[in-house]
TINUVO-840021 format. One record per residue: x, y, z of N, C-alpha, C in turn; chain. Coordinates in steps of 0.05 Angstrom, whole numbers, plus 5000, padded with zeros to 4 digits. Example, Ala and Ser with C-alpha at 12.3 -4.5 7.8 and 13.67 -1.06 7.14 Angstrom:
<pts>
(pt (5264,4886,5156),(5246,4910,5156),(5264,4934,5156),A)
(pt (5257,4955,5142),(5273,4979,5143),(5258,5001,5157),A)
</pts>
This chain:
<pts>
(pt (7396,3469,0745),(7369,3458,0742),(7352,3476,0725),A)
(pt (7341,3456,0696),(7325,3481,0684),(7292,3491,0698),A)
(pt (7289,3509,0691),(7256,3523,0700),(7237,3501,0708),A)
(pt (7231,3488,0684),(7221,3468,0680),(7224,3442,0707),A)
(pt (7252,3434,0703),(7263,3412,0728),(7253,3422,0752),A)
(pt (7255,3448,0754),(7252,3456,0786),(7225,3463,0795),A)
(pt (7203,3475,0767),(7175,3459,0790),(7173,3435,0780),A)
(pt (7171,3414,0772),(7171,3390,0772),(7178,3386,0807),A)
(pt (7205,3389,0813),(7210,3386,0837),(7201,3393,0858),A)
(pt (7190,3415,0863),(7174,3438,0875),(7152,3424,0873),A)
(pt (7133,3409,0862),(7102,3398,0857),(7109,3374,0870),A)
(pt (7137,3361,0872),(7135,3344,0886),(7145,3340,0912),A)
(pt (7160,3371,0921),(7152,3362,0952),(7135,3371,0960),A)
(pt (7122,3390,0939),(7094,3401,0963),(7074,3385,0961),A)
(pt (7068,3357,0944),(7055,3333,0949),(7062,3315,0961),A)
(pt (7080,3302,0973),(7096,3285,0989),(7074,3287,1016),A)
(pt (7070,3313,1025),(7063,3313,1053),(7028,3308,1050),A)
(pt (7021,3316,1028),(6996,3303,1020),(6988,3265,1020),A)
(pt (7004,3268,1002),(7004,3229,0999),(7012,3213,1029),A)
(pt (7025,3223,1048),(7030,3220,1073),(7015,3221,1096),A)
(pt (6988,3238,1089),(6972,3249,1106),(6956,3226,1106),A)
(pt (6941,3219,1137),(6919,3194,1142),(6891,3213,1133),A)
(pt (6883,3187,1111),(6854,3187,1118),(6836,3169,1130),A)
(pt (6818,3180,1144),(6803,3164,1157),(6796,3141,1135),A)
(pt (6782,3116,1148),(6762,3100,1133),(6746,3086,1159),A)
(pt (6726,3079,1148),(6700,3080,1157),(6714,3043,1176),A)
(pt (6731,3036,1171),(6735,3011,1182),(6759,3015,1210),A)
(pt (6763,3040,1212),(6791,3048,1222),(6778,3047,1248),A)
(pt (6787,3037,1273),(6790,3042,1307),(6808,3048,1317),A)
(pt (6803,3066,1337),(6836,3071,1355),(6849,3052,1365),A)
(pt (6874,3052,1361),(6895,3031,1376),(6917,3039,1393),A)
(pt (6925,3022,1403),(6954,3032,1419),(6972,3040,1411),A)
(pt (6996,3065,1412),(7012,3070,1397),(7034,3047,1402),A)
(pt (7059,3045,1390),(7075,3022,1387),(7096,3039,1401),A)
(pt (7103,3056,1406),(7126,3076,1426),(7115,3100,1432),A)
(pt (7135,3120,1440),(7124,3140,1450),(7115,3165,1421),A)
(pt (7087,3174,1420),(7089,3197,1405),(7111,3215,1396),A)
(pt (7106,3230,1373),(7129,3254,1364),(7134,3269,1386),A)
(pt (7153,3285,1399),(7158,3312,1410),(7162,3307,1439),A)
(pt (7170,3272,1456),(7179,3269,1480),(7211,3270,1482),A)
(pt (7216,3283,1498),(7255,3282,1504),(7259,3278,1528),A)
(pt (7281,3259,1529),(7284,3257,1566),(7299,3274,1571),A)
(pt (7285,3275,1607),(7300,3289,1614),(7326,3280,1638),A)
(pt (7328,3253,1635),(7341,3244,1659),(7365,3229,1643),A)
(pt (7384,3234,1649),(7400,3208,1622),(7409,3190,1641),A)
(pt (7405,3180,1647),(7404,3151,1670),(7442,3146,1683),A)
(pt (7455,3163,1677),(7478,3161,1693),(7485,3184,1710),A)
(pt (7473,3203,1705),(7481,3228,1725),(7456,3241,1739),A)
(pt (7468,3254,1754),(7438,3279,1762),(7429,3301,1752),A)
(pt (7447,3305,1731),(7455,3326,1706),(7425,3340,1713),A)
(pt (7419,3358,1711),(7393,3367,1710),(7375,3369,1739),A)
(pt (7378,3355,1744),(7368,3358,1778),(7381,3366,1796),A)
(pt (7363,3367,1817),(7373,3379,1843),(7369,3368,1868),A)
(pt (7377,3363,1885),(7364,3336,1921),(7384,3335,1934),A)
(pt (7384,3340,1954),(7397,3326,1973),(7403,3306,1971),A)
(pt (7440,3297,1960),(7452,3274,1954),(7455,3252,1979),A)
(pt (7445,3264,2001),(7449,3240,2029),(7424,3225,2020),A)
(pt (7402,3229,2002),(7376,3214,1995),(7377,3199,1961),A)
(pt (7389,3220,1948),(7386,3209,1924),(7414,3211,1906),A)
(pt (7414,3185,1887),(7432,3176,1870),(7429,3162,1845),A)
(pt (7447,3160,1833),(7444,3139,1809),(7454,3118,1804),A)
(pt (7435,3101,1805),(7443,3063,1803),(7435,3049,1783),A)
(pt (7448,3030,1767),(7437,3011,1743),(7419,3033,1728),A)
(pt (7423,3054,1725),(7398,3070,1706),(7380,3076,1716),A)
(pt (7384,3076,1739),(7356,3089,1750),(7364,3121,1772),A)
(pt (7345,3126,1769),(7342,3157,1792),(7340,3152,1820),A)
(pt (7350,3134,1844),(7343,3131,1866),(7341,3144,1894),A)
(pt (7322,3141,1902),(7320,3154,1923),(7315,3139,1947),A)
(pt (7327,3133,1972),(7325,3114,1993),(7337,3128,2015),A)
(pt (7318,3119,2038),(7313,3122,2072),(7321,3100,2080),A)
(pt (7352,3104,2096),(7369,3082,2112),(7361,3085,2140),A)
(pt (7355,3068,2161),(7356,3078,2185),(7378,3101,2201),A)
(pt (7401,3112,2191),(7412,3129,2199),(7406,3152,2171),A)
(pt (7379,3156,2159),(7375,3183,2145),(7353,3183,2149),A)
(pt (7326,3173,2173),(7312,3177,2177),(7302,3210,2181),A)
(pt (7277,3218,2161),(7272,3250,2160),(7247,3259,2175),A)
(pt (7246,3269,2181),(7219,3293,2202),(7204,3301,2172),A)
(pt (7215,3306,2151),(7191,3327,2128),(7198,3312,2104),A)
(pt (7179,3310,2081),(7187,3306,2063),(7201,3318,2046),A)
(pt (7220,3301,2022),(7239,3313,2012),(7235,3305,1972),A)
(pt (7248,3323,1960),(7255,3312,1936),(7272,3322,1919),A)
(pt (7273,3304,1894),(7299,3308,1880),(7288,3330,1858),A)
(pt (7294,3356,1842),(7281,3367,1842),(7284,3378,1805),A)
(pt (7272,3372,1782),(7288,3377,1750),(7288,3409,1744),A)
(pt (7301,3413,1742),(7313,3441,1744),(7308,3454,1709),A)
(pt (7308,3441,1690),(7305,3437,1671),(7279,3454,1651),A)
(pt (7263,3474,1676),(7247,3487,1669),(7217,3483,1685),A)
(pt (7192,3499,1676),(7166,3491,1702),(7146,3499,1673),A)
(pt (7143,3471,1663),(7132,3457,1647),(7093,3467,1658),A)
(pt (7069,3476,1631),(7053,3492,1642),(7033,3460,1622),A)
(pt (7033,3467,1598),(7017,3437,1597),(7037,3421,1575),A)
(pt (7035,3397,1586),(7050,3374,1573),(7045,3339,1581),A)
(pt (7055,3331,1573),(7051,3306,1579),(7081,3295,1584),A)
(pt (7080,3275,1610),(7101,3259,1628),(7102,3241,1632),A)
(pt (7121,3220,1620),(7120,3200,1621),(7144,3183,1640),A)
(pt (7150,3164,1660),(7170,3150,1668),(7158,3122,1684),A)
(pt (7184,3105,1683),(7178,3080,1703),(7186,3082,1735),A)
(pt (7173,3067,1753),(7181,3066,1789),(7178,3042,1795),A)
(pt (7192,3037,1809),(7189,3016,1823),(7191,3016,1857),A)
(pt (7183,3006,1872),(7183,3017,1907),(7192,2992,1926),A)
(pt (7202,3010,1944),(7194,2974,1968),(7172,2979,1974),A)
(pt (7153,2957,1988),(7139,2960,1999),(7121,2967,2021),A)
(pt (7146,2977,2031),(7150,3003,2056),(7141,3029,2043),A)
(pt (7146,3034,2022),(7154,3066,2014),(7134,3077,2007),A)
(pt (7138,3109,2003),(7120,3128,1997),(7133,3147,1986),A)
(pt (7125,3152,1955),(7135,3169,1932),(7113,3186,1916),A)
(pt (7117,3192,1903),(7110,3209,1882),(7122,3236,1863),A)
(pt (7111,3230,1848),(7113,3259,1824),(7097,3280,1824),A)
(pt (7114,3300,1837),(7098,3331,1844),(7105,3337,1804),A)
(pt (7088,3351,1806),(7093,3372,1776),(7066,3395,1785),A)
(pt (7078,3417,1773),(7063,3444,1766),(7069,3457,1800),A)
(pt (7096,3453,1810),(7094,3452,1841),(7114,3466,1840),A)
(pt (7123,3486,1867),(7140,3507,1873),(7162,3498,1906),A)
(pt (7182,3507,1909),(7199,3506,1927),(7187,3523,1952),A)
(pt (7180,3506,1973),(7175,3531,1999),(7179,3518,2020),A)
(pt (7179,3538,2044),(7205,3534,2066),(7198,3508,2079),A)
(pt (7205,3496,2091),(7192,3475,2104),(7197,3486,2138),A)
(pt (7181,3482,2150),(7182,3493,2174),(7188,3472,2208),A)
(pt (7184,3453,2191),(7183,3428,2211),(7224,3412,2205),A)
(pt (7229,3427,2185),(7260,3416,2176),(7267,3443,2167),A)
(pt (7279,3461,2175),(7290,3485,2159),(7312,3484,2144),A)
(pt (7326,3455,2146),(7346,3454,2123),(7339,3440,2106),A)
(pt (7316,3432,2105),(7305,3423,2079),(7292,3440,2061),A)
(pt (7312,3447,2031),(7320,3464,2016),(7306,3460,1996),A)
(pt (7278,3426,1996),(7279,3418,1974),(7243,3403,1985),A)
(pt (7235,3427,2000),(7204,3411,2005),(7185,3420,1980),A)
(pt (7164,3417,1973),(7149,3420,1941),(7124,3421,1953),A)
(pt (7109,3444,1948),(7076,3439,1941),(7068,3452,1907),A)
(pt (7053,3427,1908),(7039,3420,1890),(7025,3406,1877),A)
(pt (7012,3395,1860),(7007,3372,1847),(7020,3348,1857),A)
(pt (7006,3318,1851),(7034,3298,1857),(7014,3275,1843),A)
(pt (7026,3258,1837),(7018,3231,1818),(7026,3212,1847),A)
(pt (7013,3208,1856),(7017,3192,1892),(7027,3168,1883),A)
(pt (7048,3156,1906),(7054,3130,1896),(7063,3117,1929),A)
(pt (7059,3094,1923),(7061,3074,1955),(7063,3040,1946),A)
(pt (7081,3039,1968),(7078,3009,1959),(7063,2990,1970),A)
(pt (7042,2993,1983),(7025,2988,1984),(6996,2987,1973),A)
(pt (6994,3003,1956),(6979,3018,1935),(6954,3021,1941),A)
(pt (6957,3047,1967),(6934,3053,1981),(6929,3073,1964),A)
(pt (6948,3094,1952),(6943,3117,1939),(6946,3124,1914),A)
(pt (6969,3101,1904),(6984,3096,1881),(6957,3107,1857),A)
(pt (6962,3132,1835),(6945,3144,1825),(6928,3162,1829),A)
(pt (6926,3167,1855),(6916,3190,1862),(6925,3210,1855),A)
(pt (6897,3235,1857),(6919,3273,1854),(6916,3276,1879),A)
(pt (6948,3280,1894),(6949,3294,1926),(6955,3320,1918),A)
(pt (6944,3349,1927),(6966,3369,1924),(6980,3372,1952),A)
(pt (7002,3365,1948),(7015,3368,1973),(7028,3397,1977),A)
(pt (7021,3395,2014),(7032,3420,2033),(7001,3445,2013),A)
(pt (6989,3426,2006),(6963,3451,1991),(6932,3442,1998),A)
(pt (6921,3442,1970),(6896,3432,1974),(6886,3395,1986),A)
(pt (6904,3385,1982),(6910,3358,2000),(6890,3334,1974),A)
(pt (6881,3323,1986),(6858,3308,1961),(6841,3317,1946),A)
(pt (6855,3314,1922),(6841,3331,1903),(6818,3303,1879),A)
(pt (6828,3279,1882),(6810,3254,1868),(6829,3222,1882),A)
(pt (6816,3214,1893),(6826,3181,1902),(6829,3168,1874),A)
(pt (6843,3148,1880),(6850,3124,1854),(6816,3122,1840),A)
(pt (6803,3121,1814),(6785,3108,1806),(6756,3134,1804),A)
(pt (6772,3164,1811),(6756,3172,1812),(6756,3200,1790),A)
(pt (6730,3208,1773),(6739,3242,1759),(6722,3259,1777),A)
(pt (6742,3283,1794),(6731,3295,1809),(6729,3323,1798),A)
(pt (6718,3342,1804),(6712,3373,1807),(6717,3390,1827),A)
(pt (6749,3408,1818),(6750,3422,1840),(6739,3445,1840),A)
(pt (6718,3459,1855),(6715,3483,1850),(6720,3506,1870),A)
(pt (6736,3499,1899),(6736,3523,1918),(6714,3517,1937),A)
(pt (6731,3525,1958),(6718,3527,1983),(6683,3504,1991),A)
(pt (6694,3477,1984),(6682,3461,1992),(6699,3436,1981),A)
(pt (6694,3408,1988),(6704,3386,1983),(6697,3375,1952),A)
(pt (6724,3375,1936),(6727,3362,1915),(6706,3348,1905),A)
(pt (6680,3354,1888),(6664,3333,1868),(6662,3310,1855),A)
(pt (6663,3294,1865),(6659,3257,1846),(6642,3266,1821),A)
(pt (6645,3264,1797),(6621,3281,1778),(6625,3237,1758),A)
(pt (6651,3222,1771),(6635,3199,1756),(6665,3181,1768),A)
(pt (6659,3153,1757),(6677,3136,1779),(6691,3122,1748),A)
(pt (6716,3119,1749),(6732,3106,1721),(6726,3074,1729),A)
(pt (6731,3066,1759),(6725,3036,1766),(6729,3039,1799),A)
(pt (6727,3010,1805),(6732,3010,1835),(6762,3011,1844),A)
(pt (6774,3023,1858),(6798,3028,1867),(6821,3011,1876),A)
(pt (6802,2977,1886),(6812,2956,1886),(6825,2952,1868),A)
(pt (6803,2944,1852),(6800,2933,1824),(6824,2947,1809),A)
(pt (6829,2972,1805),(6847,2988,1791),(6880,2984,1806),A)
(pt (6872,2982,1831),(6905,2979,1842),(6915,2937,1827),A)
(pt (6894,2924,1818),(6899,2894,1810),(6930,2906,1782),A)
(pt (6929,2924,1771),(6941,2939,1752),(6978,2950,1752),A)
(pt (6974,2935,1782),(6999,2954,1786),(7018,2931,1798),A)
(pt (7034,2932,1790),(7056,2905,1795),(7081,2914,1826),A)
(pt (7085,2892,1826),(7113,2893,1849),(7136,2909,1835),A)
(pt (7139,2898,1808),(7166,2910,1791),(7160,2932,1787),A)
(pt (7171,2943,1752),(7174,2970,1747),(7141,2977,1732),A)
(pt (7134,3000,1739),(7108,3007,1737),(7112,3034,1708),A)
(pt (7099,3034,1692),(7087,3058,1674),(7072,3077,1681),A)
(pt (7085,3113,1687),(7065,3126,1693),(7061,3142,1666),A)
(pt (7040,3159,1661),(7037,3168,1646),(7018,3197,1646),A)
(pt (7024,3214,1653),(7008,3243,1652),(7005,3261,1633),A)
(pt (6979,3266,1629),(6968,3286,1618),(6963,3310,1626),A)
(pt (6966,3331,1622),(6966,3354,1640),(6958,3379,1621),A)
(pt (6937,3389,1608),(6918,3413,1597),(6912,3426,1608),A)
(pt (6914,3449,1610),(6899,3470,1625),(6890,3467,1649),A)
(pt (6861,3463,1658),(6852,3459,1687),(6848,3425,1681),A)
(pt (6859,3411,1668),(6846,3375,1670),(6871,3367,1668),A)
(pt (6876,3344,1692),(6892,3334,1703),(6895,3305,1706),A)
(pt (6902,3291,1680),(6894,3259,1675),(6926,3240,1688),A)
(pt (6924,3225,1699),(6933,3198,1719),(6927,3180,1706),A)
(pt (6951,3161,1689),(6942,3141,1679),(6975,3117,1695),A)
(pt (6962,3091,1688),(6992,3077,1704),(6984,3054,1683),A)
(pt (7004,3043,1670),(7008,3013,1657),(6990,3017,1636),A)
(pt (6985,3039,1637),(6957,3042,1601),(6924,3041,1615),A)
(pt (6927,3035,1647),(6891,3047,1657),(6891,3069,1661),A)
(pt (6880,3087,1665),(6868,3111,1672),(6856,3107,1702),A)
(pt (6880,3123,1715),(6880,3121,1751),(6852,3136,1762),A)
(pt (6865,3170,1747),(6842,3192,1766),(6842,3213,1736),A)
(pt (6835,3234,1738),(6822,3252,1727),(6811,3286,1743),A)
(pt (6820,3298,1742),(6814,3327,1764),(6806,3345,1744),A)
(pt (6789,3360,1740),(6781,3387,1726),(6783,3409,1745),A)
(pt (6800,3426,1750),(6808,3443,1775),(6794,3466,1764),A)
(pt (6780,3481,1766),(6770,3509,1768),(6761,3522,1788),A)
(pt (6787,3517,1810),(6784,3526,1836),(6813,3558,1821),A)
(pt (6809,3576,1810),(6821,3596,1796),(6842,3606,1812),A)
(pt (6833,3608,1839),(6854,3636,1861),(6876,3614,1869),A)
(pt (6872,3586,1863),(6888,3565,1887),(6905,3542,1868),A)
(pt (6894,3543,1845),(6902,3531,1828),(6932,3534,1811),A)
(pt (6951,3513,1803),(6972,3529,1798),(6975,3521,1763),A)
(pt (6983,3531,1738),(6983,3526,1720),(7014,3516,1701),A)
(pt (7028,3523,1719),(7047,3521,1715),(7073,3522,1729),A)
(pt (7096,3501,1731),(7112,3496,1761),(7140,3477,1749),A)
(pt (7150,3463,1774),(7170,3448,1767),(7161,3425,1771),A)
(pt (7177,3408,1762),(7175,3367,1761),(7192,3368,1787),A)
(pt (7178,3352,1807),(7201,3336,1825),(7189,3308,1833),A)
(pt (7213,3291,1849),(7211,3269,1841),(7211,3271,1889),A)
(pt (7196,3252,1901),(7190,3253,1932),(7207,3230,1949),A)
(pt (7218,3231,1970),(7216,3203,1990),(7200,3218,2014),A)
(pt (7183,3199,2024),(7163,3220,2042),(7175,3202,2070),A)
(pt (7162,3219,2088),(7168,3210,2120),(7150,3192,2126),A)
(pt (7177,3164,2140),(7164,3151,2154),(7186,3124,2150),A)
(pt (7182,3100,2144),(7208,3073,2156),(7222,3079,2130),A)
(pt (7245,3071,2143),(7264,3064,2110),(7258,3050,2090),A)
(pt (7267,3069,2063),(7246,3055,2036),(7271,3063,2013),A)
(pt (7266,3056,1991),(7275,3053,1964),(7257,3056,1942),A)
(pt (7260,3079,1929),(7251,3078,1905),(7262,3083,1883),A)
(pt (7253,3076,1866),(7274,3080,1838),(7262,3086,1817),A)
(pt (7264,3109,1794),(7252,3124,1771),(7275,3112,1755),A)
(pt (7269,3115,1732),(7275,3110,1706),(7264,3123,1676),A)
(pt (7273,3125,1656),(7266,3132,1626),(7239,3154,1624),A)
(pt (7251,3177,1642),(7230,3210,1646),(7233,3216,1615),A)
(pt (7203,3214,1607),(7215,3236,1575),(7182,3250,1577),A)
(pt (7195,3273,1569),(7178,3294,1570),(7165,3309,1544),A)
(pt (7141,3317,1538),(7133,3327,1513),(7119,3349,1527),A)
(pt (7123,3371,1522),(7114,3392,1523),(7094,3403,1504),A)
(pt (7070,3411,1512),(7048,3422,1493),(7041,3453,1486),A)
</pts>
């Protein structure tokens, strides 16, 4: 290639990413994206447990999904979960589908640590931390629980303020909690988490559940593992699907 050919070439890939670049216009509004953003990878490949960790008498893999189910002969005293081993993710965003009976009680701990359970000592796999609450009843479905921790940290419909040593802040209401559970179907559900620094966003099907700004500093955790819950109480079924993860 002569001198010449090769900045010719050179001018034109270092313009490419120019001519590519969005500019605003004065007519432009935000819209929905059409799939998931750049930089999500799953982490579940829907036939194995490759990556995780649980007590296999609870959890398995069916039709593509992650399941976890309470038979009347595996009835548990403590909660349990399946647990992604895959690293303790500090801010990112989390995306997957669930679906529940309507018996059950689940959720997604993230930014959460392994500790002893005292009420089950061979449960190898209890979690406090964070949790994206889920029920099939959808008393809680979107809430922030920190479980085995600070306990209610914002109900469905609400942006709270944690600041220490007093009860969590309402600082404004997203909607009524009814009203927001109308959002959430029998079938397979969309969760979707945001997770920055101390702000802690809950969204399900594209609403915006809850919202937490934690600057409670000494109690707060910043960074942890993903696990996936079956909690205590009647026999239930739940099932995860298509986890992809973007790390920030």
């Amino acid at each position: 290639m002569s001198l010449s050919s090769r900045r010719t070439f050179l001018a034109a890939l270092s313009a490419a990413p120019l001519a590519a670049q969005y500019v605003p216009k004065q007519s432009d509004r935000p819209e929905p994206p059409t799939g998931d953003e750049p930089g999500f990878r799953p982490i579940f490949d829907g036939k194995t447990l490759a990556g995780w960790e649980g007590d296999p008498k609870y959890w398995r893999v069916e039709d593509g999904a992650l399941v976890g189910e309470i038979t009347p002969e595996t009835i548990i005293k403590s909660n349990t979960f399946i647990i992604w081993r895959g690293g303790a993710p500090a801010d990112f965003e989390l995306k997957a589908d669930y679906r529940i009976t309507s018996g059950g009680n689940s959720g997604i701990n993230y930014r959460s640590v392994v500790v002893t359970d005292k009420v089950t000592p061979t449960n190898k796999f209890a979690m406090r931390g964070y949790q994206f609450d889920i029920d099939g009843q959808n008393r809680y479905t979107g809430q922030n629980y920190e479980e085995k921790g600070r306990l209610f940290h914002a109900l469905r419909g609400q942006v709270t303020h944690v600041v220490g040593g007093r009860k969590p802040i309402v600082l404004s209401t997203i909607g009524d909690a009814a009203a927001l559970a109308e959002f959430i179907t029998k079938d397979w559900n969309g969760i979707h988490l945001i997770i920055r620094g101390n702000t802690l966003i809950h969204m399900l099907n594209g609403h915006l559940m809850s919202v937490v700004i934690d600057d409670d500093a000494p109690n707060r955790a910043l960074k942890g593992e993903i696990g996936v819950q079956v909690h205590v109480g009647p026999p239930m079924k739940v099932e995860y699907r298509n986890f992809r993860l973007k790390e920030l």
